[in-house]
C-alpha positions in Angstrom: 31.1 -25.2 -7.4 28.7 -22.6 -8.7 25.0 -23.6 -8.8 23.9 -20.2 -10.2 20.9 -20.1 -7.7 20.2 -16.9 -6.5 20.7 -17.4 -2.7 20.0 -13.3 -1.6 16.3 -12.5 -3.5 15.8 -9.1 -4.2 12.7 -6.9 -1.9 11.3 -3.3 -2.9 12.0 -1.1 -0.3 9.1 1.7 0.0 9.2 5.1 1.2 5.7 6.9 1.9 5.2 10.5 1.5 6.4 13.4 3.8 8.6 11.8 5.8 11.6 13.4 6.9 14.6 11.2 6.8 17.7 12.8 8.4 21.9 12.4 7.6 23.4 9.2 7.1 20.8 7.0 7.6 20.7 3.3 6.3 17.0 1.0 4.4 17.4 -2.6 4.1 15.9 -4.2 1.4 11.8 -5.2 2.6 11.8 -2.1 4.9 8.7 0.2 4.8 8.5 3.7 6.2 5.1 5.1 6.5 3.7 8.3 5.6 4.3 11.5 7.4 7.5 9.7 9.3 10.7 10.9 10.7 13.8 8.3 10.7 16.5 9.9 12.8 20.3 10.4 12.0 22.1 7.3 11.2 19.7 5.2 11.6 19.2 1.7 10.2 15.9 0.8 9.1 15.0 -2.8 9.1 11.1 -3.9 8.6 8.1 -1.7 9.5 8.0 2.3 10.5 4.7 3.0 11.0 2.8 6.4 10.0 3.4 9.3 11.8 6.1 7.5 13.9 9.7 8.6 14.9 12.5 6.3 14.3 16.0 6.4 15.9 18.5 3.9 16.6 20.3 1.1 15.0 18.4 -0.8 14.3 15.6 1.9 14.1 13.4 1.5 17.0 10.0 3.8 17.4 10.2 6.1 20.3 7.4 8.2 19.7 3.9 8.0 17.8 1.1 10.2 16.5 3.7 12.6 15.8 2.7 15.8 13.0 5.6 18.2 11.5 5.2 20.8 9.2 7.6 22.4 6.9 6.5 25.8 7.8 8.5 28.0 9.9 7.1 29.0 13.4 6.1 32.9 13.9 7.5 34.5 16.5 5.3 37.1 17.8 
């Protein structure tokens, strides 16, 4: 019997800025991902990443904080 109640809501997912998200990774719907963020290679991201955090696993777990990258090359010298 169809009700037509929508059982499975729609959430926003939100991605901040300059975070690095690598191959083949998975969002669920609700899931935030902080600025300046790395989520590691398929990955599935459920809920909170904080800023500055890197995310690996499935589900994504944080395994490091108060991380920085840059998109600049290294010198070598």
């Amino acid at each position: 019997m169809e009700t037509g109640i929508l059982l499975n809501h729609n959430k926003d997912v939100s991605i901040g800025n300059h975070v690095w998200i690598c191959d083949n990774f998975r969002v669920l719907k609700g899931s935030i991902i902080e600025d300046g963020s790395v989520v590691g290679a398929r990955s599935l991201v459920s809920g909170l990443i904080d800023e500055n955090s890197l995310a690996v696993g499935s589900p994504a777990k944080v395994v490091k904080r108060n991380i920085y990258w840059s998109r600049e090359r290294a010198s070598k010298q």
